[in-house]
ZAMAR-923225 format. One record per residue (C-alpha): residue in one letter; y, x, z negated. Coordinates in steps of 0.25 Angstrom, whole numbers, padded with zeros to 4 digits, always signed. Last residue first. Example, Ala and Ser with C-alpha at 12.3 -4.5 7.8 and 13.67 -1.06 7.14 Angstrom:
<pts>
S-0004+0055-0029A-0018+0049-0031
</pts>
This chain:
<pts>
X+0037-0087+0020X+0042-0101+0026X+0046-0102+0042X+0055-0110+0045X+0064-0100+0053X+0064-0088+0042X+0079-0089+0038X+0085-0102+0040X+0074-0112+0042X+0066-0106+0029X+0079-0104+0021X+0081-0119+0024X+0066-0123+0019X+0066-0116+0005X+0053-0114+0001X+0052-0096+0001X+0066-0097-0005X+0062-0106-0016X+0048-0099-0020X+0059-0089-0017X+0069-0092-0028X+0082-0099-0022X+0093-0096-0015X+0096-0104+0001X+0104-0104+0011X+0114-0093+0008X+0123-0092+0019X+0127-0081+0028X+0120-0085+0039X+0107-0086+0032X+0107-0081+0017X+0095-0083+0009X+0095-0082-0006X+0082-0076-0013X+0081-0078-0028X+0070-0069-0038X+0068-0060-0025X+0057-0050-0025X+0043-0054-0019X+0051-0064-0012X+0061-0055-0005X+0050-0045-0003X+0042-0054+0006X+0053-0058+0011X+0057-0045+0016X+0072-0047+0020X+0077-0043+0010X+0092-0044+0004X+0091-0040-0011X+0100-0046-0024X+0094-0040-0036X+0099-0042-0050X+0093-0032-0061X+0083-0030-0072X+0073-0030-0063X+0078-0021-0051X+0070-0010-0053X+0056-0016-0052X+0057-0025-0043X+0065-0017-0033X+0054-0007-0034X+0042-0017-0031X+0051-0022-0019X+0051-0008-0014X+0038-0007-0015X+0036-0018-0008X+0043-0015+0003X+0037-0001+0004X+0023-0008+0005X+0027-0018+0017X+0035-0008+0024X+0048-0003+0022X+0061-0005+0031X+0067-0014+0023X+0063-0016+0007X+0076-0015+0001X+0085-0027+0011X+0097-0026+0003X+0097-0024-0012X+0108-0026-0020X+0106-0024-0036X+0113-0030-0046X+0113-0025-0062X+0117-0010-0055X+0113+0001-0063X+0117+0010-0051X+0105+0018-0052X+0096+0005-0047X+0106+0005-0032X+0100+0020-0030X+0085+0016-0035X+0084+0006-0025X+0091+0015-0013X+0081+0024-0019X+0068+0014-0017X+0075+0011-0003X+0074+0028-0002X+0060+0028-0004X+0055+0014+0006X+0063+0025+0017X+0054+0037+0012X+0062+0047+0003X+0069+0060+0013X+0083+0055+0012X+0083+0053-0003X+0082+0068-0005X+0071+0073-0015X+0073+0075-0028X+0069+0063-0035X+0057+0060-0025X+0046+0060-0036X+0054+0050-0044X+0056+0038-0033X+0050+0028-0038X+0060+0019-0040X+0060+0017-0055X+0056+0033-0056X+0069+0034-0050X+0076+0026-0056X+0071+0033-0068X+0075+0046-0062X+0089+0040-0060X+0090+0036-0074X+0087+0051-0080X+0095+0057-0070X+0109+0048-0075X+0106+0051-0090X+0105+0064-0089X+0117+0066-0082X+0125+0067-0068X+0139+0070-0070X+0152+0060-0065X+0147+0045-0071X+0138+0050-0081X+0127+0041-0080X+0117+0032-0085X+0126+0018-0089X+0130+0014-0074X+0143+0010-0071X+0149+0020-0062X+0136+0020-0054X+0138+0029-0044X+0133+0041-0054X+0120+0032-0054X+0121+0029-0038X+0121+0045-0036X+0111+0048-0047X+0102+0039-0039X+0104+0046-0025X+0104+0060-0034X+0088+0058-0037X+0083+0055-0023X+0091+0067-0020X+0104+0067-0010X+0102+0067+0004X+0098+0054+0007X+0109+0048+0000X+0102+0032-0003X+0106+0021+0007X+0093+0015+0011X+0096+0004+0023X+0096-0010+0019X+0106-0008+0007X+0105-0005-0008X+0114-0011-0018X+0121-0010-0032X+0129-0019-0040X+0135-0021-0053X+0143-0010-0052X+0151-0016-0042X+0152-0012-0027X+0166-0013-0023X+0172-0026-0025X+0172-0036-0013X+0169-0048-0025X+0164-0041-0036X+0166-0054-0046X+0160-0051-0059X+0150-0061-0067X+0139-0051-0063X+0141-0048-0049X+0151-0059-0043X+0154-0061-0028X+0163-0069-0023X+0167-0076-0011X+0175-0077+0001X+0176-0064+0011X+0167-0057+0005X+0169-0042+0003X+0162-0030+0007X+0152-0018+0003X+0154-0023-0011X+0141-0025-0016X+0140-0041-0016X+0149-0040-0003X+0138-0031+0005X+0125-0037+0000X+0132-0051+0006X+0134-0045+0019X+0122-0038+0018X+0113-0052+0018X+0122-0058+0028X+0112-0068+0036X+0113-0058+0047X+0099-0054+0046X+0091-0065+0040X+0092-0070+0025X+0087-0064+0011X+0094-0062+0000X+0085-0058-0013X+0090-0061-0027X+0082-0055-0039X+0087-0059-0052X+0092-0050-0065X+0107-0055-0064X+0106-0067-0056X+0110-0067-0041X+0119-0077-0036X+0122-0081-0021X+0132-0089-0014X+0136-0087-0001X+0148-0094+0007X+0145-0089+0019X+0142-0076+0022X+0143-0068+0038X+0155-0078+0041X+0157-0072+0055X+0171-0070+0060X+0173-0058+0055X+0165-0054+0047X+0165-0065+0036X+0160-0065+0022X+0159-0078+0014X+0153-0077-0001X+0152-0089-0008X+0151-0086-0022X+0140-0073-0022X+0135-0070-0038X+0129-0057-0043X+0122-0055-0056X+0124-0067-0061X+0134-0069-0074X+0127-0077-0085
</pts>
């Protein structure tokens, strides 16, 4: 069976810095995959070739048996980013419309006129992320933890079988965080998750795989109880120390 998204020896240079080298990585279709690494490791360099944002300079990249190597965003995708990235002055409502009507393959909508079909599916998103009571009002004036939770709901309306999320529980407390992490659980399960965290906490309360990625390299996949063990990601990541 074709896995959702497979990485072949990904290079990508900037200049003369080789910011990945040589990665491979596979998520399976249903599984949860976190990234994790430290800051410069190129966690959103990677985020950026698998969505499209940018092309490797050696490699491939295959979603679902098909190779979307520097493609523009497939179908088959859909991300959120560090920072929130929902129309702020546009209804809590219409910023799911939006990605529905966006999404050129998806099954609910009329591609040109919103219809029936289209506000019933984004009021159960909205339901699914909490979110009913404020339908209405303009995403700008949601609590920061709020519009992650739309910047959720937004890549969910696109019917995407992978989603991308990159670092969704920064910026909020302790509570918020998990919070969001009950969210993600419960929306994301009949789908293929690949998310850059740097919560551990959350990464282990989440993640079915982890892969690390130092220097561009990944160093190490495995479950956590096998990630939490593993002696090199210890040394390279967290200076020895074990968590």
């Amino acid at each position: 069976m074709n896995a959702a998204l497979e990485l072949r020896g990904i290079e990508k240079r900037f200049g003369a810095t080789r910011v990945l080298r040589g990665v491979d990585l596979r998520v399976e279709k249903g599984e949860r995959h976190a990234l994790i690494g430290p800051n410069g490791a190129g966690k959103s360099t990677l985020f950026d070739l698998v969505s499209g944002r940018a092309w490797p300079d050696e490699g491939r990249i295959v979603a679902d048996g098909t190779d979307i190597t520097g493609q523009p965003p497939p179908r088959v995708l859909a991300r959120s980013f560090q920072t929130t990235s929902v129309f702020a002055a546009l209804s809590v409502l219409d910023n799911l419309r939006c990605a529905m009507l966006g999404a050129a393959s998806s099954r609910y909508i009329d591609r040109w006129l919103p219809s029936r079909k289209t506000d019933e599916r984004a009021q159960a998103l909205l339901d699914a992320i909490g979110l009913a009571a404020r339908a209405d009002e303009p995403a700008a004036r949601l609590a920061y933890a709020e519009q992650r939770a739309l910047d959720l709901g937004i890549a969910l309306a696109t019917d995407a079988p992978l989603i991308l999320l990159d670092e969704p529980t920064a910026g909020m407390n302790r509570a918020e965080a998990s919070r969001a992490l009950a969210l993600i659980r419960a929306t994301t399960e009949s789908r293929a998750l690949l998310v850059i965290e740097h919560d551990m906490d959350a990464v282990f309360g989440l993640a079915d795989h982890i892969s690390v990625l130092v220097q561009g390299r990944v160093i190490a996949t495995g479950t956590p109880a096998e990630i939490r063990e593993n002696r090199d990601v210890q040394e390279a990541y967290l200076g020895g120390a074990a968590w």
